[in-house]
C-alpha positions as CSV (number, residue, x, y, z in Angstrom):
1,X,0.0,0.0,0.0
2,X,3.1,2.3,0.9
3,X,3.3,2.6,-3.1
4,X,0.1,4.9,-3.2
5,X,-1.1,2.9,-5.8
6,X,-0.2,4.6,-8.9
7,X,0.2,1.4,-11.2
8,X,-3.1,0.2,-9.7
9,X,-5.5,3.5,-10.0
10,X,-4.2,3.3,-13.9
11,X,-5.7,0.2,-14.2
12,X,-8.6,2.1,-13.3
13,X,-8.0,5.0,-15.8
14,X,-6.7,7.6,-13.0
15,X,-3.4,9.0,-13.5
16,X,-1.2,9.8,-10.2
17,X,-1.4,13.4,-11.0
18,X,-4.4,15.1,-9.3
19,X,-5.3,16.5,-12.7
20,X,-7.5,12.9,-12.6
21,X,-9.8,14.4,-10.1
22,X,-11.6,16.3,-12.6
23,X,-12.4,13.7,-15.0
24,X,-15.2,11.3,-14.9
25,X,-16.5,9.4,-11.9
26,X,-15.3,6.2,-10.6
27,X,-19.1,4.9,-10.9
28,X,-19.1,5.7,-14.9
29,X,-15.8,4.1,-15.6
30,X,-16.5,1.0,-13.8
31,X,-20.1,0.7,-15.2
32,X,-20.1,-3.2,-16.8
33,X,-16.6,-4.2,-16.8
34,X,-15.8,-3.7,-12.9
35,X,-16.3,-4.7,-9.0
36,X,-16.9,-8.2,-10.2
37,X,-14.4,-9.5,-7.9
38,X,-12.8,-9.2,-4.8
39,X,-9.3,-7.9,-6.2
40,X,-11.3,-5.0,-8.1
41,X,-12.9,-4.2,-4.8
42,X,-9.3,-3.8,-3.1
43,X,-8.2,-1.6,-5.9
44,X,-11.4,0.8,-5.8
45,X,-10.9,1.3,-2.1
46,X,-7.5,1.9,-2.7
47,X,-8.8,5.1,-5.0
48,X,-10.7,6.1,-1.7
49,X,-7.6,6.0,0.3
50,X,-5.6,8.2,-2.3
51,X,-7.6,11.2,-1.4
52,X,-6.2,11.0,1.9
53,X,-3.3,12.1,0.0
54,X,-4.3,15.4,-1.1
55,X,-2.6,18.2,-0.1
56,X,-5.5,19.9,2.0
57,X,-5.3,16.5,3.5
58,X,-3.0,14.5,4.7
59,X,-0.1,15.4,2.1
60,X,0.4,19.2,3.7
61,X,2.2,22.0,1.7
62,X,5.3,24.2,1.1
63,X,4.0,26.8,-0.8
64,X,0.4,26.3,-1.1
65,X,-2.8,25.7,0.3
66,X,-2.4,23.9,4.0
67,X,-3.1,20.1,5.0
68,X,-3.9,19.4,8.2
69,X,-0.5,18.3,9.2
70,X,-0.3,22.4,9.1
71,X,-3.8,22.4,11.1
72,X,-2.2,24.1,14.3
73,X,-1.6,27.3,13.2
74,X,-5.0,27.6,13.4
75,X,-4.5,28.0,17.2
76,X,-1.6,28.9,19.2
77,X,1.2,26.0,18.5
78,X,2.9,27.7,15.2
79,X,2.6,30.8,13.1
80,X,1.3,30.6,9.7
81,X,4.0,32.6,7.8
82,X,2.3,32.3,4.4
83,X,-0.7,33.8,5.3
84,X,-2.8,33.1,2.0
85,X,-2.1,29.4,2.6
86,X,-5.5,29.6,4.7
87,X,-4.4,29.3,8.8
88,X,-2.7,32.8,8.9
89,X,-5.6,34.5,7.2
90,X,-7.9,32.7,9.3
91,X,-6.4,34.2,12.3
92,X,-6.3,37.6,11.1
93,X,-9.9,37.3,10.2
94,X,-8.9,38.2,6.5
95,X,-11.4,35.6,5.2
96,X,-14.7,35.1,3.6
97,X,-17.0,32.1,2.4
98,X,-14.9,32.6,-1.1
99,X,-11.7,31.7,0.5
100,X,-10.1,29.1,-2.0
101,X,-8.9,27.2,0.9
102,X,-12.2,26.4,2.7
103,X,-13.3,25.2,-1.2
104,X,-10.5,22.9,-1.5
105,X,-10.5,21.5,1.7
106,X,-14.6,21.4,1.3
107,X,-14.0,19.5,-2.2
108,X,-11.1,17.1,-0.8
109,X,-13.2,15.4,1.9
110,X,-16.6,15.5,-0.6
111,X,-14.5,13.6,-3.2
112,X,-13.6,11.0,-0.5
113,X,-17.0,10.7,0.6
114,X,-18.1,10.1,-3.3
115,X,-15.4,7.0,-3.5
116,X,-16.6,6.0,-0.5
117,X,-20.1,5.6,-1.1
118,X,-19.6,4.3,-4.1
119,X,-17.0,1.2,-2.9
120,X,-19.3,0.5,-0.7
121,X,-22.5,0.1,-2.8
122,X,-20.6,-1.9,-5.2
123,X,-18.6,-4.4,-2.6
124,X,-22.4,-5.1,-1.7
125,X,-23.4,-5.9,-5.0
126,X,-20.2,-8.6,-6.1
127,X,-21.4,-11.6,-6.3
128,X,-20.9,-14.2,-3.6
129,X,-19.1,-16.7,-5.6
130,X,-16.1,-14.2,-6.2
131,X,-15.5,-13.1,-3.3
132,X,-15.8,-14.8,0.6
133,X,-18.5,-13.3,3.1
134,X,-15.7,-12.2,5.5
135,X,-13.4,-10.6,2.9
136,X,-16.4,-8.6,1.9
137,X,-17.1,-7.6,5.2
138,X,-13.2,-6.3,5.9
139,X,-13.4,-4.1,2.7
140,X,-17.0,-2.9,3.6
141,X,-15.3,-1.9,7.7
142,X,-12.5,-0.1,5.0
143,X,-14.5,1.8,3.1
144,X,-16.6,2.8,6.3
145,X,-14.2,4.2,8.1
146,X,-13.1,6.1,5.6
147,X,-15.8,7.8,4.7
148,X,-16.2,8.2,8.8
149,X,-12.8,10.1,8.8
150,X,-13.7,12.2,5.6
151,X,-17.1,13.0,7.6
152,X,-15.4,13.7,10.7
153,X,-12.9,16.3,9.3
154,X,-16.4,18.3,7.7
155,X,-18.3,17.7,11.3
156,X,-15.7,19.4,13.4
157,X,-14.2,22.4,11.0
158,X,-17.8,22.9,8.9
159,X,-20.1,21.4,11.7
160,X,-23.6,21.8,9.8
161,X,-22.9,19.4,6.0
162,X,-24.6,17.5,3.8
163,X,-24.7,14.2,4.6
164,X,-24.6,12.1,1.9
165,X,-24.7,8.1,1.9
166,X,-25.3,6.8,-2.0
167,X,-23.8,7.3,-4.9
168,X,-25.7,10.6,-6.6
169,X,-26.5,11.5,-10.1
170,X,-26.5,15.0,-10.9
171,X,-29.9,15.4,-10.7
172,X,-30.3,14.2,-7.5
173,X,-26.6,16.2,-6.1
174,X,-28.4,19.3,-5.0
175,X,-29.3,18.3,-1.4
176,X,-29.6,20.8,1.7
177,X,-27.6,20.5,4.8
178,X,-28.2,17.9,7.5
179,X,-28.1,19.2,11.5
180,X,-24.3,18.4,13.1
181,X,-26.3,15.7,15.3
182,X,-27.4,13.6,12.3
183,X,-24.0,13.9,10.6
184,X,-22.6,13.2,14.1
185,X,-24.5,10.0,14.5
186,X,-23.7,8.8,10.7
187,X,-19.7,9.2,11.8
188,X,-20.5,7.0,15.0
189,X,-22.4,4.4,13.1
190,X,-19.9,3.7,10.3
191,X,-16.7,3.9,12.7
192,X,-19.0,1.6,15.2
193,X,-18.9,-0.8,11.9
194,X,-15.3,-0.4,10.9
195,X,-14.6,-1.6,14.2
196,X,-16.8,-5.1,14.2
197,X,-15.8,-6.0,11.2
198,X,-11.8,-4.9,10.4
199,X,-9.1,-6.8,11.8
200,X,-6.0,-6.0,14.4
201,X,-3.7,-6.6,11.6
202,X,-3.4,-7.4,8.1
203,X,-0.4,-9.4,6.7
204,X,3.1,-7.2,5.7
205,X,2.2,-6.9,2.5
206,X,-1.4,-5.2,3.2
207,X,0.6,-2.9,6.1
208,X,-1.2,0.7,6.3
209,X,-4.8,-0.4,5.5
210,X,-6.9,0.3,8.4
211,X,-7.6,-2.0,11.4
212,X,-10.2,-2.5,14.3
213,X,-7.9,-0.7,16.2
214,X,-7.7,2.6,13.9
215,X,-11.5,2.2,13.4
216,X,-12.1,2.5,17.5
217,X,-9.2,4.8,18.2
218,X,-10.8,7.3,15.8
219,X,-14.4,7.1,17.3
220,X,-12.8,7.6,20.5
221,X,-11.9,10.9,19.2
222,X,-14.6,11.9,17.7
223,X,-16.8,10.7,20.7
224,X,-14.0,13.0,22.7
225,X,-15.0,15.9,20.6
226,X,-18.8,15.3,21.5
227,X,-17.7,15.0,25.0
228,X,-18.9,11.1,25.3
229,X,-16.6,10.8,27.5
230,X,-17.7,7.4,29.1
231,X,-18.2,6.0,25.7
232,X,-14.2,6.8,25.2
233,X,-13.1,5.0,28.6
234,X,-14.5,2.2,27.0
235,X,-13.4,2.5,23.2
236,X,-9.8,2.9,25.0
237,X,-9.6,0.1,26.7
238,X,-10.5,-2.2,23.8
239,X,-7.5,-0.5,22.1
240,X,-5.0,-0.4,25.4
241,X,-5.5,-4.6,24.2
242,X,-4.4,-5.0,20.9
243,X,-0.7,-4.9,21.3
244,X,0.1,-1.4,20.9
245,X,2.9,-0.2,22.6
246,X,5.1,3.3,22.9
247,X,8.2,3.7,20.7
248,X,11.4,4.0,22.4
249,X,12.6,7.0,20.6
250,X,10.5,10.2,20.3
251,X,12.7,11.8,17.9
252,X,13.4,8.4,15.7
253,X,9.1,8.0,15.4
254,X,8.5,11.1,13.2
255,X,11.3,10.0,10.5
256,X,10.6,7.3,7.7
257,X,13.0,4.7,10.1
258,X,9.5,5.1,12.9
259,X,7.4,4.6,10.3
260,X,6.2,1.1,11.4
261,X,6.0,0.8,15.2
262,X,4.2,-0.4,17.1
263,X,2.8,3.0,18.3
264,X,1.5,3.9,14.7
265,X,-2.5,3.3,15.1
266,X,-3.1,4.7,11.4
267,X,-0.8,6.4,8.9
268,X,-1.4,8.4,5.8
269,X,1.2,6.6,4.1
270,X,3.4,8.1,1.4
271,X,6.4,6.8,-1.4
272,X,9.0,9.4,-2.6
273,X,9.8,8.8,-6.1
274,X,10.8,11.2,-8.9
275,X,7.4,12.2,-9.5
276,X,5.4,13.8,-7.6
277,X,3.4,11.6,-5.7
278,X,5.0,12.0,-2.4
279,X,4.1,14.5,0.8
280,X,5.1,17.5,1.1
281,X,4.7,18.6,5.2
282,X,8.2,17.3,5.9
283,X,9.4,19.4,2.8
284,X,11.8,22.3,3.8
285,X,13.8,25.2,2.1
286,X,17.4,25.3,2.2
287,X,17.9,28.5,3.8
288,X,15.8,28.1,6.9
289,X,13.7,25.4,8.6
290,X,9.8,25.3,7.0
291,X,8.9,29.0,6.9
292,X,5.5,28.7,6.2
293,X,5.1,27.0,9.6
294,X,7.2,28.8,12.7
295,X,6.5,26.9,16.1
296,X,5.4,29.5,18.8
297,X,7.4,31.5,21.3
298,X,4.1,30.5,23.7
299,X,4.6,26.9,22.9
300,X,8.2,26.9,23.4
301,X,7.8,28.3,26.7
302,X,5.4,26.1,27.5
303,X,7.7,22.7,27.7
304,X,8.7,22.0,31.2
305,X,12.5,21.8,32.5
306,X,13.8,18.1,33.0
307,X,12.4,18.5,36.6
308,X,9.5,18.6,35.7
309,X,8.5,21.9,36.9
310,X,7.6,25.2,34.3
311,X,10.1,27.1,32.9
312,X,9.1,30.0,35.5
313,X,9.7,28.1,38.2
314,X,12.4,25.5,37.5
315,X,16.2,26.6,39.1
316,X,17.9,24.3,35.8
317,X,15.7,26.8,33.1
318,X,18.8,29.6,32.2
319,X,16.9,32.2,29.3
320,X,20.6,32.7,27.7
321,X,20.6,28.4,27.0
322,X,16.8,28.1,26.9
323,X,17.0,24.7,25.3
324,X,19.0,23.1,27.6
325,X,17.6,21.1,30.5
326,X,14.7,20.7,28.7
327,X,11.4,18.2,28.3
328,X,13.6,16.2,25.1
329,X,10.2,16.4,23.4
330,X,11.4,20.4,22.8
331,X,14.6,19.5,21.1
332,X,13.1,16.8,19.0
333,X,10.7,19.0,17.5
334,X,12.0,22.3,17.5
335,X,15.5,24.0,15.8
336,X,16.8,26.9,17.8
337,X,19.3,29.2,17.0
338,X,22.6,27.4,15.6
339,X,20.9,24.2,15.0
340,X,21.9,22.1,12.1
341,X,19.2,21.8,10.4
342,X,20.6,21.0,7.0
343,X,22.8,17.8,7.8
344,X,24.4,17.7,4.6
345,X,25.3,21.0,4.1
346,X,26.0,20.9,7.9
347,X,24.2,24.3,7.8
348,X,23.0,25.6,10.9
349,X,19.9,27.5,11.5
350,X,20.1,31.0,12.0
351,X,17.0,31.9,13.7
352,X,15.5,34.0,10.6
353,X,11.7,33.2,11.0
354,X,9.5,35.7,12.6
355,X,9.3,33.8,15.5
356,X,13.1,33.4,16.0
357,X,12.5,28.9,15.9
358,X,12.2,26.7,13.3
359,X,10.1,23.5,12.7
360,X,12.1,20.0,13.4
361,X,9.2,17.3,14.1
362,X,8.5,15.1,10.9
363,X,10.9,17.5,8.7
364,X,13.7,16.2,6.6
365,X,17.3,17.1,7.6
366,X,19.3,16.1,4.1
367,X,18.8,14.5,0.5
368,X,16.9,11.5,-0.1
369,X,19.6,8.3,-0.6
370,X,18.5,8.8,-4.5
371,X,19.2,12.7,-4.3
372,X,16.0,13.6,-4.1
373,X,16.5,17.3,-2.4
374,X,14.5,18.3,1.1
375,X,12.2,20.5,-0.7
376,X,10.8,17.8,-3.1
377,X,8.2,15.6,-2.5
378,X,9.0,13.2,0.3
379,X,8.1,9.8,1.7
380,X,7.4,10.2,5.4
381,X,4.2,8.8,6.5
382,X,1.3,11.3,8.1
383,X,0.5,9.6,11.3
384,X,-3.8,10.4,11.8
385,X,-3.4,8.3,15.1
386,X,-1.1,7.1,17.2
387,X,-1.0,4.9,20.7
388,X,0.4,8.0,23.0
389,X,-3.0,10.3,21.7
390,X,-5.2,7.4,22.8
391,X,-4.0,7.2,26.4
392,X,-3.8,10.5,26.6
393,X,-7.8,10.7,25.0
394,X,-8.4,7.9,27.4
395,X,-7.0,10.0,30.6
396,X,-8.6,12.8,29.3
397,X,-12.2,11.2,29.6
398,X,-11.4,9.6,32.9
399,X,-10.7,12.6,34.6
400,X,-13.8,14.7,32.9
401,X,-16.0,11.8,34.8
402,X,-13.8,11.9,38.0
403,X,-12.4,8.6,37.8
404,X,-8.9,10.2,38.5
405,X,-6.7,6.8,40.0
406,X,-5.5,6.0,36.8
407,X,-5.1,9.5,35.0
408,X,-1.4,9.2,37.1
409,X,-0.2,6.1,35.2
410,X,-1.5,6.9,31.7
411,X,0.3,10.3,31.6
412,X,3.4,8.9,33.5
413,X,4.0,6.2,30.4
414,X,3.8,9.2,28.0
415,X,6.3,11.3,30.2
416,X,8.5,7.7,30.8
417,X,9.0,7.6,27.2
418,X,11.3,10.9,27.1
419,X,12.2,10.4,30.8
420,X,10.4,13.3,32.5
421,X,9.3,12.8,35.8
422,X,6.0,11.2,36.8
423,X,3.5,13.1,38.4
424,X,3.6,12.0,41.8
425,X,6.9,13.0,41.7
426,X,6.9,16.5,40.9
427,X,3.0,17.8,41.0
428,X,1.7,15.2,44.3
429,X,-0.7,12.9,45.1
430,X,-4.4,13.1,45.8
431,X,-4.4,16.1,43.2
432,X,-7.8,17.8,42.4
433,X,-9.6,17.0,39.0
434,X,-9.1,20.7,38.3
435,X,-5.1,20.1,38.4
436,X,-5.2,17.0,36.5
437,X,-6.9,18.8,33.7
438,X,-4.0,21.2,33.4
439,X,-1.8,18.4,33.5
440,X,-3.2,16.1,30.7
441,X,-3.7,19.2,28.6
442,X,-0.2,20.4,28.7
443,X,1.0,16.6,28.3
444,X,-1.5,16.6,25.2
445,X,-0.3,20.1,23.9
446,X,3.4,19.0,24.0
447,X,3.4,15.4,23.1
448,X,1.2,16.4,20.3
449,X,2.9,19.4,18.7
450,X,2.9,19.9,15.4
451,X,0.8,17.0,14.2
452,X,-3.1,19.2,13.2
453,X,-4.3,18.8,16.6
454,X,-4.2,21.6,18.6
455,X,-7.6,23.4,16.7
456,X,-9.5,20.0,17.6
457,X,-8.2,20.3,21.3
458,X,-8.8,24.2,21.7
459,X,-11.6,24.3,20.0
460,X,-13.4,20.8,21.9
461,X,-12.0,22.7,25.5
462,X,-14.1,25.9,24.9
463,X,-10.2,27.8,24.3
464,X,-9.8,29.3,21.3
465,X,-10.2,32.7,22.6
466,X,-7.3,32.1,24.9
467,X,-5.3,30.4,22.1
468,X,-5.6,33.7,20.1
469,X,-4.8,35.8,23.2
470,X,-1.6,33.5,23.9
471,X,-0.4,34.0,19.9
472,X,-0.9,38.1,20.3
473,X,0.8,38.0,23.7
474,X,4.2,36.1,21.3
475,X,4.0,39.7,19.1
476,X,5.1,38.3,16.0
477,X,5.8,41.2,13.8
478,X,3.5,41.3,11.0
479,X,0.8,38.9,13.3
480,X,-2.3,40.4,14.2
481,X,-4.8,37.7,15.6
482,X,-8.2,38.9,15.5
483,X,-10.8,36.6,17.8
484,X,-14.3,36.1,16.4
485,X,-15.9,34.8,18.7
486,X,-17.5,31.5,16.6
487,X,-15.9,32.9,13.3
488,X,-12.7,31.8,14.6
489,X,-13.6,28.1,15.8
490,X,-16.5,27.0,12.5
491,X,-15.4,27.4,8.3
492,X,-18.0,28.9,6.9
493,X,-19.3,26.6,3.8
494,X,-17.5,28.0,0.9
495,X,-19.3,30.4,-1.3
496,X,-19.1,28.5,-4.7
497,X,-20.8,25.6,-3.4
498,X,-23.8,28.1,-1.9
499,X,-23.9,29.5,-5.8
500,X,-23.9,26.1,-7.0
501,X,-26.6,24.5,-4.9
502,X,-30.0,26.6,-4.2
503,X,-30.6,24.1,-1.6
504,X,-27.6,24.6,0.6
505,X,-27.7,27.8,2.9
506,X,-24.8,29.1,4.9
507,X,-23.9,28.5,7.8
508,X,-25.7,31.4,10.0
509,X,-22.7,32.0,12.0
510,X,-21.0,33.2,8.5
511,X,-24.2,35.1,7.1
């Protein structure tokens, strides 16, 4: 799957160059001659996970319109340098329902949705004899959870969407919104299926696809988001059994060599080639780290001295050697000043961002061993989930119903991994579910960093006004956040599709 399929979507008359997703639908081309059989299943899903790939997905950007690897700068965690990318105008409140990006990243997870429905109402219809009830059943959990995650990324950024379940002629494409509650419930139901019916693990050669695991890991977000939080205890702790485990190196995980432990729930997963079918969020310049994304003076400060204790308060933190004595989660994923960030060139970083850091978490350091340069398309897998999130989403929803014994040991193997100090041993015992809460929120905000999740968290916590106030407070020349109130924390639902359909209203918070 790693090979993204290009050989195999040809078969199916799509080229490996987006200019395919303008041409004719998956339905027409199939019409007669295909899903007769179970291997023509497996290759139209694996059209359905290629849109995963897009850029305003999973594959990021450079220079163009943002993925949501590049999802924090919608909140506090990194500055969006290149504003017309989409998070920097955001901020700035320099947007409008005709904002390319919100159409693009509307369109992207639509498209999904369209292969989805339509893998899954043709896997129905092969016959028995060519392929085996259970095999059928796999590639329907596939196709499921899919077009849960597609559904999931419109629920939270768009809330109000169409929802839409069968394959749709023209005609019948011109359909109103559905309420956030029904589209909420659709997102439960297929990733409830995706996770009865997919396995824990595929063979080698079928590594990537997703598993029961992703399937309940997901919902557990998603039911995280909606506050469920009872319903998360209990996804978790079917996960915390399928054989998951931390990696041993923080900094190792987020490079291609990590791409296959055994703390990788579910990956976006990407080749680089000479082409240009590869990712692009661990693309960098050659003169300074990732420009277009700058880490946060806020964020920076926010990682705790090796003692455990807040920079503010910790006798190791000196300002003039900031990153010394320092939560090793820090250095893995941030370049300060005189960093090499080039290893090649062995050039070091000269702190010429606006925010004075540079971006080091999933980012290439050198070449490819082919040549390929750091600013081409790369091969680092996108990791959507992975097993530190779910036990910090399962002590999350522990300590919101004030079940708070095991909130210590579920933060104290995230911290163990990097060797920080557990909590009993720096914040106490018998702590309040007030203080818990600001401890897994900081452990979520700096374990997390720089992987698209900080909107989700800020925005599910009721915090986005304090994440704008936090990005002002950094005074990043030429940064103005602007707070909206629920213009900062809903896209409104972009204006060609309102032009385009008579039946689909905005959203009101954007009218």
């Amino acid at each position: 799957m790693k090979k993204i399929l290009c050989l195999l979507l040809t078969l199916l008359l799509f080229g490996c160059k987006e200019e395919f997703l303008d041409r004719g639908s998956l339905t027409q081309l199939a019409e007669g001659n295909f899903w007769q059989t179970e291997k023509d299943a497996q290759l139209g899903l694996n059209g359905v996970y290629e849109v995963l790939q897009a850029r305003v997905l999973y594959s990021g950007n450079l220079n163009g319109s943002a993925g949501i690897p590049q999802h924090d700068s919608f909140a506090d965690n990194t500055f969006n340098n290149y504003k017309f990318e989409g998070p920097g105008n955001f901020v700035e409140a320099r947007v409008d329902p005709a904002t390319s990006f919100f159409n693009e990243f509307w369109t992207a997870n639509y498209r999904g949705i369209a292969r989805a429905n339509n893998a899954i109402a043709n896997i129905e219809r092969i016959p028995k004899a060519a392929i085996s009830d259970a095999n059928r059943t796999v590639l329907l959990g596939q196709a499921r959870f899919l077009r849960g995650l597609f559904y999931m990324n419109l629920a939270i950024h768009f809330e109000d969407v169409p929802l839409i379940l069968a394959v749709q002629s023209l005609q019948e494409a011109y359909v109103p919104k559905n309420t956030n509650k029904e589209v909420s419930d659709q997102i439960i139901a297929d990733l409830k299926f995706a996770g009865e019916s997919l396995p824990a693990t595929y063979p080698a050669n079928q590594y990537g696809y997703a598993t029961k695991g992703a399937a309940l890991s997901l919902l557990a977000r998603f039911q995280l988001y909606l506050k469920n939080y009872q319903e998360v205890v209990a996804l978790t702790a079917q996960v915390l059994t399928l054989g998951y485990s931390l990696n041993s190196s923080y900094e190792q995980l987020f490079t291609e060599a990590g791409e296959k432990s055994k703390e990788i729930v579910f990956a976006v997963r990407f080749l680089q080639d000479q082409s240009d079918n590869g990712e692009t969020f661990s693309a960098t310049f050659t003169g300074i780290p990732k420009v277009n994304v700058q880490p946060m003076r806020n964020l920076v400060n926010d990682y705790y001295a090796t003692d455990g204790l807040p920079i503010t308060r910790s006798p190791l933190y000196r300002a003039a050697t900031p990153k010394l004595n320092r939560d090793p989660r820090l250095a893995a994923s941030v370049y300060f000043r005189d960093d090499i960030f080039l290893t090649d060139l062995n050039r070091p970083f000269t702190g010429n961002t606006a925010t004075t850091f540079g971006l080091k978490k999933y980012i290439r350091n050198s070449p490819s061993p082919s040549g390929i340069g750091v600013g081409s398309p790369g091969g680092q897998d996108f990791y959507v989930i992975r097993y530190a999130d779910v036990l910090l989403m399962r002590a999350e929803a522990l300590l919101e119903t004030n079940q708070l014994t095991e909130v210590y040991s579920l933060v104290n193997q995230v911290r163990a991994r990097v060797r920080m100090p557990k909590i009993e041993d720096v914040e106490g015992t018998n702590l309040s579910q007030v203080a818990l809460r600001d401890i897994v929120r900081h452990e979520r905000r700096v374990e997390l960093a720089f992987e698209g999740l900080r909107f989700f968290d800020v925005k599910r916590w009721g915090e986005v006004e304090a994440a704008y106030k936090r990005a002002t407070d950094d005074r990043v020349a030429a940064y103005r956040p602007v707070y909206r109130g629920r213009m900062s924390e809903v896209f409104p639902i972009p204006q060609t599709e309102i032009d385009a359909n008579k039946n689909l209203v905005q959203n009101p918070v954007w009218k």
